[in-house]
SERO-4910 file (N, C-alpha, C, O; in steps of 0.05 Angstrom, whole numbers):
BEGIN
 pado doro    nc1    nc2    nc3   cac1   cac2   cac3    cc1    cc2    cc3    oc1    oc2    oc3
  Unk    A   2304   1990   1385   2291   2006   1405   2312   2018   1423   2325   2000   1432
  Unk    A   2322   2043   1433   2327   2053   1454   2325   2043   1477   2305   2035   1488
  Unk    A   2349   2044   1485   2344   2030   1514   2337   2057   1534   2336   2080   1524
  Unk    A   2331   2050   1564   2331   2074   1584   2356   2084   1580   2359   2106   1569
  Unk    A   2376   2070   1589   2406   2083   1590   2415   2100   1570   2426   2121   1575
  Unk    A   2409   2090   1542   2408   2103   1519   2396   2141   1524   2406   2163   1521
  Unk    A   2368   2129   1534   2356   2155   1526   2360   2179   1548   2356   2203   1543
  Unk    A   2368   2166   1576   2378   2187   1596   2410   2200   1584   2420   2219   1596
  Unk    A   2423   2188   1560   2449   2204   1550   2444   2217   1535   2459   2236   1527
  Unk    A   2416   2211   1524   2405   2245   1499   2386   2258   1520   2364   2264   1509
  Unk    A   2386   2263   1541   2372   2274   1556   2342   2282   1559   2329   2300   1569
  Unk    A   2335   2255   1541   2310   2254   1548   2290   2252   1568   2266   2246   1566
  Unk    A   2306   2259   1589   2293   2259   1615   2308   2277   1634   2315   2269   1656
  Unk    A   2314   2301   1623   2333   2309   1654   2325   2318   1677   2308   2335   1679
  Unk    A   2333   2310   1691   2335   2324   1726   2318   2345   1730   2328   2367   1731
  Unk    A   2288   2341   1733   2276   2365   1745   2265   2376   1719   2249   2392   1728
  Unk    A   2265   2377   1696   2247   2393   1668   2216   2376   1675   2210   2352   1675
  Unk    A   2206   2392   1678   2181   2384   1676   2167   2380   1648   2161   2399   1634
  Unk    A   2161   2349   1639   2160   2329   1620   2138   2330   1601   2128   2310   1591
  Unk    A   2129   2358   1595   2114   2360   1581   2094   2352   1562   2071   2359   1559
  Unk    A   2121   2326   1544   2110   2305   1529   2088   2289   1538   2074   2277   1521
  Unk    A   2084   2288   1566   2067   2271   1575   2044   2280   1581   2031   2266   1596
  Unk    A   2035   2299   1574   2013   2316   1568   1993   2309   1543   1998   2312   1519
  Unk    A   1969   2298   1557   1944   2285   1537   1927   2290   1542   1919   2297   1564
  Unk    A   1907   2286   1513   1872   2288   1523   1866   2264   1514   1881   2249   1503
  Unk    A   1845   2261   1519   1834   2231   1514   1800   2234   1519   1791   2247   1538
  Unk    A   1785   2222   1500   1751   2226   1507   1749   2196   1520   1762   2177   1510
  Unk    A   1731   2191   1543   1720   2177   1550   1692   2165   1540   1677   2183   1531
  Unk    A   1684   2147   1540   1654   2121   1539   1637   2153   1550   1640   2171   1534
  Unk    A   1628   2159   1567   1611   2188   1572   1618   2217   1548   1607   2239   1547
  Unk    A   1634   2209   1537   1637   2236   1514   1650   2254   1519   1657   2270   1501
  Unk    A   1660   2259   1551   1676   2276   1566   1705   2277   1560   1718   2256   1561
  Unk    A   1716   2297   1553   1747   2299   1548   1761   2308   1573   1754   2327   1587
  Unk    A   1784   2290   1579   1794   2288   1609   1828   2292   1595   1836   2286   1573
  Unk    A   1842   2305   1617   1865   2317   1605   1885   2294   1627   1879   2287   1650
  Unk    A   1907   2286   1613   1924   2268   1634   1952   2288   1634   1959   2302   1615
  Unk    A   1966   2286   1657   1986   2310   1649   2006   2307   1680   1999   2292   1699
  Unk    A   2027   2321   1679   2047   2307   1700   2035   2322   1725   2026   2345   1720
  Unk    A   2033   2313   1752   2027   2330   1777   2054   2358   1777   2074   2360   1764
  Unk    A   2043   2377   1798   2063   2401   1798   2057   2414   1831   2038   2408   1845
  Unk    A   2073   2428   1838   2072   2439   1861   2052   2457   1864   2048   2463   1888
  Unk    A   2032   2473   1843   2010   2479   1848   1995   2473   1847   1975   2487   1844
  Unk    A   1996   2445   1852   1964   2426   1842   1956   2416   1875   1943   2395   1879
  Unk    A   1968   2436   1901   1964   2433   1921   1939   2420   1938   1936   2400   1952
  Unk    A   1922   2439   1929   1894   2449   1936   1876   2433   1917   1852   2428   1921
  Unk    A   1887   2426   1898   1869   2402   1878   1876   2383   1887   1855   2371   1895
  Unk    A   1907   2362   1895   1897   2346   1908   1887   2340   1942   1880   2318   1950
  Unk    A   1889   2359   1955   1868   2357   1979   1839   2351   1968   1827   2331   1975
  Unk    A   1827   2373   1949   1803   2365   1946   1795   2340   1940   1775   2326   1945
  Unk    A   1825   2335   1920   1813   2302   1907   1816   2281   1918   1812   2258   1910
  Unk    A   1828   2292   1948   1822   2265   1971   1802   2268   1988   1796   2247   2000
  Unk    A   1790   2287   1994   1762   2293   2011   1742   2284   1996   1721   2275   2005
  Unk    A   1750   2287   1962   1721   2265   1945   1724   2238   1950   1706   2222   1944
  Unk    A   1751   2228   1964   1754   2191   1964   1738   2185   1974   1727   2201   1989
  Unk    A   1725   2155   1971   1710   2144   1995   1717   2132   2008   1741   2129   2004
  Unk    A   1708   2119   2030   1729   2109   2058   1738   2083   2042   1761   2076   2040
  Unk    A   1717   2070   2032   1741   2044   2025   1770   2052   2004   1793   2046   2006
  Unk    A   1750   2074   1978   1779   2072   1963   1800   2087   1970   1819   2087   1955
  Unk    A   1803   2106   1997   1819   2115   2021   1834   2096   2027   1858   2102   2028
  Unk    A   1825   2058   2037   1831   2040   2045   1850   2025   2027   1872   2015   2029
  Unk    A   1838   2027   2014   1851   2009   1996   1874   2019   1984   1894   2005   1982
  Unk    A   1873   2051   1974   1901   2063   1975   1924   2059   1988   1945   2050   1980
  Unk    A   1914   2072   2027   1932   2078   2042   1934   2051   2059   1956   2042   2067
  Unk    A   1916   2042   2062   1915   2013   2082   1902   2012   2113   1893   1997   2130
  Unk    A   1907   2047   2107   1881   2048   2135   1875   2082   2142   1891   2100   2140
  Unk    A   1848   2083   2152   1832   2105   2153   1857   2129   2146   1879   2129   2159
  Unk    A   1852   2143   2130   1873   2164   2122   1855   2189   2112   1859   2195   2089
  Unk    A   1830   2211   2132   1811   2234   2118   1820   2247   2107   1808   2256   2088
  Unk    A   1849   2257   2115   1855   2280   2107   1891   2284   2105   1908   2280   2123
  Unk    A   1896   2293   2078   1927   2301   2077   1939   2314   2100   1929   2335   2108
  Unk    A   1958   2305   2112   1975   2331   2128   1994   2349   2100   1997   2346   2075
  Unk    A   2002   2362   2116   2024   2390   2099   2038   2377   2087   2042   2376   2062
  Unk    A   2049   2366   2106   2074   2347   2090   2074   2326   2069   2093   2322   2055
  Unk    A   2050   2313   2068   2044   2296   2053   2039   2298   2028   2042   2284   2009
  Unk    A   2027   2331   2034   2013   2350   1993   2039   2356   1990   2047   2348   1968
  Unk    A   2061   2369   2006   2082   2380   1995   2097   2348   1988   2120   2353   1981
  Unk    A   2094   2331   1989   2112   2310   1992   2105   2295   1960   2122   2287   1944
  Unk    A   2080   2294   1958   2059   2280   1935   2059   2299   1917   2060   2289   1894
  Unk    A   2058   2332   1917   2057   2344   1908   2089   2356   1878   2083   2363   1855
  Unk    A   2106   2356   1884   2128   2364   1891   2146   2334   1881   2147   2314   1895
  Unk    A   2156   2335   1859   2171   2311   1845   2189   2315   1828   2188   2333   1812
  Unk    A   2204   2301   1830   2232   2303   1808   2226   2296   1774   2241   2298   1755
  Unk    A   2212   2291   1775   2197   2276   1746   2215   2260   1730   2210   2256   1707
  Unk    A   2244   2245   1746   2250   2228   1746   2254   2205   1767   2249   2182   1759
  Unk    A   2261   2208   1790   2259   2181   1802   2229   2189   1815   2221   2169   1828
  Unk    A   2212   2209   1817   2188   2203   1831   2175   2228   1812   2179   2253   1812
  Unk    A   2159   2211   1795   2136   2215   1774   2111   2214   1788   2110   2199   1808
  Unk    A   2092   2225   1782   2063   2225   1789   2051   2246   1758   2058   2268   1750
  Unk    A   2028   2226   1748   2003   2241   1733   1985   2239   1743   1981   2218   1757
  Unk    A   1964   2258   1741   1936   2265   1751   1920   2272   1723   1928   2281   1702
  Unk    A   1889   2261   1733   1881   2266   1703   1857   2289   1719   1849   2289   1742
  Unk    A   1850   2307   1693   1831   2329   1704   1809   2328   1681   1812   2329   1657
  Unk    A   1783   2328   1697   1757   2340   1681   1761   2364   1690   1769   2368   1713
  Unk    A   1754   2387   1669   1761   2414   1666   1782   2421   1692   1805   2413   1688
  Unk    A   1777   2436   1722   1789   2439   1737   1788   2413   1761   1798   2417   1784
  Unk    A   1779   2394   1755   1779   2379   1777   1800   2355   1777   1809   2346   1756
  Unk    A   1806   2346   1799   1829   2326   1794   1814   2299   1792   1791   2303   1800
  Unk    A   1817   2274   1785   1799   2259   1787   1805   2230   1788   1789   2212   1793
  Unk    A   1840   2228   1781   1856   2206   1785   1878   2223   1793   1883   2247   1796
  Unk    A   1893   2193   1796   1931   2197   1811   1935   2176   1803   1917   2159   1804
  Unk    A   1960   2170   1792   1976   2157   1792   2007   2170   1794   2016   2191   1785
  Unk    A   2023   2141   1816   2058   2153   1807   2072   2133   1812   2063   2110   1813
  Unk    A   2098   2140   1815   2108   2118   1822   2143   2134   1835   2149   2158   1835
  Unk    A   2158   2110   1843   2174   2119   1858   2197   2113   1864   2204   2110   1887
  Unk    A   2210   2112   1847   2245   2092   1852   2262   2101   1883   2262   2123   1893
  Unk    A   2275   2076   1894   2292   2083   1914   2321   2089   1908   2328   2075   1890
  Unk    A   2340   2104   1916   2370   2098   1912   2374   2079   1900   2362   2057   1903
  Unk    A   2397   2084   1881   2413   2058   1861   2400   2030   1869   2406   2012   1885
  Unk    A   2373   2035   1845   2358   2012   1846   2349   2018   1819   2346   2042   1814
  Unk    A   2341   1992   1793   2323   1994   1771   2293   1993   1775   2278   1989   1756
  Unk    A   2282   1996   1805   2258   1981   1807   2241   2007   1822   2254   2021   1837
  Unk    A   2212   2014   1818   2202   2031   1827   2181   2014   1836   2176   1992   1827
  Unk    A   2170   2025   1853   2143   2028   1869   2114   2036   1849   2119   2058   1840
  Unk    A   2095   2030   1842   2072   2043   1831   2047   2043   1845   2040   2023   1858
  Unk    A   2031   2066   1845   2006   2076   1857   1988   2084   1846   1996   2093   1825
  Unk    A   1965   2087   1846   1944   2102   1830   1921   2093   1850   1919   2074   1866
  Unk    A   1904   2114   1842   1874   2114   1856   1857   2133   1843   1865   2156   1839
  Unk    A   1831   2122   1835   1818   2136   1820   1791   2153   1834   1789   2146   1857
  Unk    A   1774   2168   1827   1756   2185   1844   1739   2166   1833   1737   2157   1810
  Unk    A   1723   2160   1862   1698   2136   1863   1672   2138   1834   1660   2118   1827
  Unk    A   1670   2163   1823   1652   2169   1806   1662   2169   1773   1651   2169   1751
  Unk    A   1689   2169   1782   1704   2153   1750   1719   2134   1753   1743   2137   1750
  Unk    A   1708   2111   1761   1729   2081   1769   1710   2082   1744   1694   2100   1738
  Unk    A   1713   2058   1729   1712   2040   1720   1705   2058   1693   1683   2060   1681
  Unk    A   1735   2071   1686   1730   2083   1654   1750   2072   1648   1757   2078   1625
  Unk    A   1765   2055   1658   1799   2056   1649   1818   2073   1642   1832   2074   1622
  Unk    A   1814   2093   1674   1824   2103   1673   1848   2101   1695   1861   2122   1699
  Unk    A   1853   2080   1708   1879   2064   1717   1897   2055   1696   1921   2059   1693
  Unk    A   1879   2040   1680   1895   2027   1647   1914   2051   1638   1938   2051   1637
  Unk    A   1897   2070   1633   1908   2094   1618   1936   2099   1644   1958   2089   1640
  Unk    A   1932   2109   1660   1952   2122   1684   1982   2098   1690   2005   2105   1696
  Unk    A   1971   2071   1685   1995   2046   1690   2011   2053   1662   2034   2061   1668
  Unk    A   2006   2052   1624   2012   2047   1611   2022   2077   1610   2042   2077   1595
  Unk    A   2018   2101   1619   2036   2128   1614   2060   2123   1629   2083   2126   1622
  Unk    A   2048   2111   1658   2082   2113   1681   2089   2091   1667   2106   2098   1651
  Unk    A   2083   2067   1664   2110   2051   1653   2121   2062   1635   2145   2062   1643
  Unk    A   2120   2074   1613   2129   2088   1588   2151   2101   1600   2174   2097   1593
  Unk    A   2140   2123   1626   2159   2137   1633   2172   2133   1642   2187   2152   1645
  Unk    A   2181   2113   1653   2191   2101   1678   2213   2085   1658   2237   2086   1664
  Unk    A   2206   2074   1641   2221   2059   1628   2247   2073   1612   2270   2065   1610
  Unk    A   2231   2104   1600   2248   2122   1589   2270   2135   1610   2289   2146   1600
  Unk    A   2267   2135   1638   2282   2143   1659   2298   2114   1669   2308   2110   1691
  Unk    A   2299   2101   1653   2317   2073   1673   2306   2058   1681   2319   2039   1689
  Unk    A   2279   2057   1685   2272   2045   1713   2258   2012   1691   2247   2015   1669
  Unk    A   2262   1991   1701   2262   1967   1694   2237   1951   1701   2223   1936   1687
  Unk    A   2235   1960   1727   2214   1930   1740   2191   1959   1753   2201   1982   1756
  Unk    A   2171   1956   1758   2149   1963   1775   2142   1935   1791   2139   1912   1784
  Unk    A   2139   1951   1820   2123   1939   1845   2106   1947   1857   2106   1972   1856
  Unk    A   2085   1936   1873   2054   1950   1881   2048   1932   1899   2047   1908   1892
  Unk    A   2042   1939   1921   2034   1930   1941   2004   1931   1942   1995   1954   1942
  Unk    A   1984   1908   1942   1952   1920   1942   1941   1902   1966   1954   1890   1983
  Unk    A   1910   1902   1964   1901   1888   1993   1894   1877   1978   1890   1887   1955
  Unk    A   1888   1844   1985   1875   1822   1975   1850   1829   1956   1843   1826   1932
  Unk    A   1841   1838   1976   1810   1846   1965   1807   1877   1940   1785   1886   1935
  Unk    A   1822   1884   1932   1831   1905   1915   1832   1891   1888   1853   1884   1879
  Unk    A   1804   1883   1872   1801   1875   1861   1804   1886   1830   1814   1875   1811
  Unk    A   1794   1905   1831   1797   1923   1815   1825   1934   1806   1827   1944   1784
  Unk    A   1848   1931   1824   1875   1956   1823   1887   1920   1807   1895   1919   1784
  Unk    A   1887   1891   1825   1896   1872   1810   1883   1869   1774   1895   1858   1756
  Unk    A   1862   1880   1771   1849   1874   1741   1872   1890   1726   1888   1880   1710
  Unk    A   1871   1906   1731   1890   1926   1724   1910   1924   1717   1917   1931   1695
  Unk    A   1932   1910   1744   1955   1890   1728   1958   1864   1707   1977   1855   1693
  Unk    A   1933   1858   1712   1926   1828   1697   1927   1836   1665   1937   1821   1648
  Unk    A   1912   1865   1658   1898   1864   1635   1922   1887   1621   1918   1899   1599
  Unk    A   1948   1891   1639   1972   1908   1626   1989   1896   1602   2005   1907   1586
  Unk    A   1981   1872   1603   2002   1853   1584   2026   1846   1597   2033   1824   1589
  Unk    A   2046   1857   1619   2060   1848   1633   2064   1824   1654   2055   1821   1677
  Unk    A   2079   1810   1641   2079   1778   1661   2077   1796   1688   2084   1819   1691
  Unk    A   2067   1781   1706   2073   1782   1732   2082   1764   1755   2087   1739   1756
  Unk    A   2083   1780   1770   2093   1753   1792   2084   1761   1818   2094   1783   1822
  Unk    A   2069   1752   1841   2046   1761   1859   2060   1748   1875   2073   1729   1866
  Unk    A   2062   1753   1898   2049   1730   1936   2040   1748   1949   2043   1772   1949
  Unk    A   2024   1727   1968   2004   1734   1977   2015   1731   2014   2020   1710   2025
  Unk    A   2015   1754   2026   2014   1742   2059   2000   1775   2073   2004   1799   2068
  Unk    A   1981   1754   2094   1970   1774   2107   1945   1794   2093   1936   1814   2103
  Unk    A   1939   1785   2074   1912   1795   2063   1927   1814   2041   1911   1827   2028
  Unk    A   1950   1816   2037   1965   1836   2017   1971   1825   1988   1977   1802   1984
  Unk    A   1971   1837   1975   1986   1820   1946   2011   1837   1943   2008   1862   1942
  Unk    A   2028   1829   1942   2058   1842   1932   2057   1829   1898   2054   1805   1893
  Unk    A   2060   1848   1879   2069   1845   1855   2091   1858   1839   2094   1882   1832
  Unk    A   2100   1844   1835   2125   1855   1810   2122   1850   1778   2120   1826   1771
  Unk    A   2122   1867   1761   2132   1861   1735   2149   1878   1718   2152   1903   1722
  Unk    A   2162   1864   1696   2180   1877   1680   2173   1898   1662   2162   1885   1645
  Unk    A   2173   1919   1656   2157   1946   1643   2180   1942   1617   2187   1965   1612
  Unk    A   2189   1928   1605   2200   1927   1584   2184   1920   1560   2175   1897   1557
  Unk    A   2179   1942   1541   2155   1937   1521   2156   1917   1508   2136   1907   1499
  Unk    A   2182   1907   1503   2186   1882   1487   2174   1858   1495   2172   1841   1478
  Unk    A   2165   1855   1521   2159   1833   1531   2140   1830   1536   2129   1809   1543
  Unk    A   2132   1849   1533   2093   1854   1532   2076   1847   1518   2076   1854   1494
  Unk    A   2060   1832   1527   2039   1816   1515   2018   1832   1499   2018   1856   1496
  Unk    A   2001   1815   1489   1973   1833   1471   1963   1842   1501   1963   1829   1522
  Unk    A   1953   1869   1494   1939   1874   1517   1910   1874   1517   1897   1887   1533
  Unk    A   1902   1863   1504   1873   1851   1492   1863   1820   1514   1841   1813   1523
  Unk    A   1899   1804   1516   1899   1786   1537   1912   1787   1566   1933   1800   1571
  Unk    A   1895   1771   1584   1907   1773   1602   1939   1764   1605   1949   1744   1594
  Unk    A   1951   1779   1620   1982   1782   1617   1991   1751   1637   1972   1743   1650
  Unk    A   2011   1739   1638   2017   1716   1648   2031   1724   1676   2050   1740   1679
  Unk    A   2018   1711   1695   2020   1711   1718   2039   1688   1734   2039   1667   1722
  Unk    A   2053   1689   1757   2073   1670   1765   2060   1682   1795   2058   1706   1800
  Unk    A   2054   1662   1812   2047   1660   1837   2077   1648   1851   2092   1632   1841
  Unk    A   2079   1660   1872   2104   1653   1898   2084   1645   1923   2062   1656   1926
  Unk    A   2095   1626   1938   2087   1624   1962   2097   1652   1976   2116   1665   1969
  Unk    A   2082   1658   1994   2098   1672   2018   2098   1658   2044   2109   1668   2064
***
């Protein structure tokens, strides 16, 4: 298998090409064909709308507290990515946006950040499943080694998610938060049929 390092020297990922490969359809349990595909700087105005569809909790549970409405900076910020150290896909029914996911490496680090939130009227298609197993792929093909995710205790749904990735994990818990880490190296990946092995830390 190719390592990351490997595949950033055949330039399978360079600086700013927008990553086309990562461009999919997929039919959902409703019969509906939903397109998954990298975010772009004109997808402005799609995702404002597709945060005025959030509802206040899954608002909450994203951001961590009441958050109605994007400022400027935030679409140009979310919007607007290197599509190597800060990836984001969005999945669309015809023109509408209807998930997010991304993720986000810091300076000379192997380890990124991951996010996703889905529109309250398509939770529970798996369509987080789908959005975690594209960014790790990608993420992995760019270098990036470990994913981390900060969720609220009660974010029951975004932890299923990690559980049912096949990726060991490793959780603590302080302050009603779960901090998790795991290794996005496919080799180490479990059936994803089972739940992935978990390692609890005090905090």
């Amino acid at each position: 298998m190719t390592s990351p390092t490997e595949s950033m020297k055949h330039g399978e990922s360079e600086h700013g090409r927008y990553p086309g490969e990562l461009e999919a359809e997929f039919e959902v349990a409703s019969g509906a064909t939903l397109r998954m595909r990298p975010i772009g700087g004109e997808d402005a105005n799609k995702l404002e709308a597709f945060h005025a569809h959030l509802s206040f909790d899954s608002i909450y549970r994203r951001y961590f507290y009441e958050h109605p409405q994007l400022s400027a900076d935030e679409v140009r910020r979310l919007t607007q990515v290197d599509y190597v150290d800060r990836l984001a896909l969005v999945i669309e029914d015809g023109d509408d946006l209807v998930a997010v996911g991304r993720y986000d490496r810091g300076p000379d680090t192997t380890t990124a950040e991951v996010a996703f939130v889905v529109r309250d009227d398509y939770q529970h298609m798996g369509l987080g499943h789908r959005l975690l197993e594209a960014l790790a792929k990608a993420a992995w093909a760019r270098g990036i080694l470990t994913f981390s995710a900060e969720t609220l205790f009660t974010n029951h749904d975004m932890m299923a998610i990690f559980r049912h990735s096949g990726y060991p994990l490793t959780t603590s818990v302080s302050r009603g938060e779960i901090s998790v880490r795991f290794s996005i190296d496919p080799t180490t990946r479990g059936d994803t049929a089972q739940l992935g092995g978990e390692t609890r830390e005090s905090s």
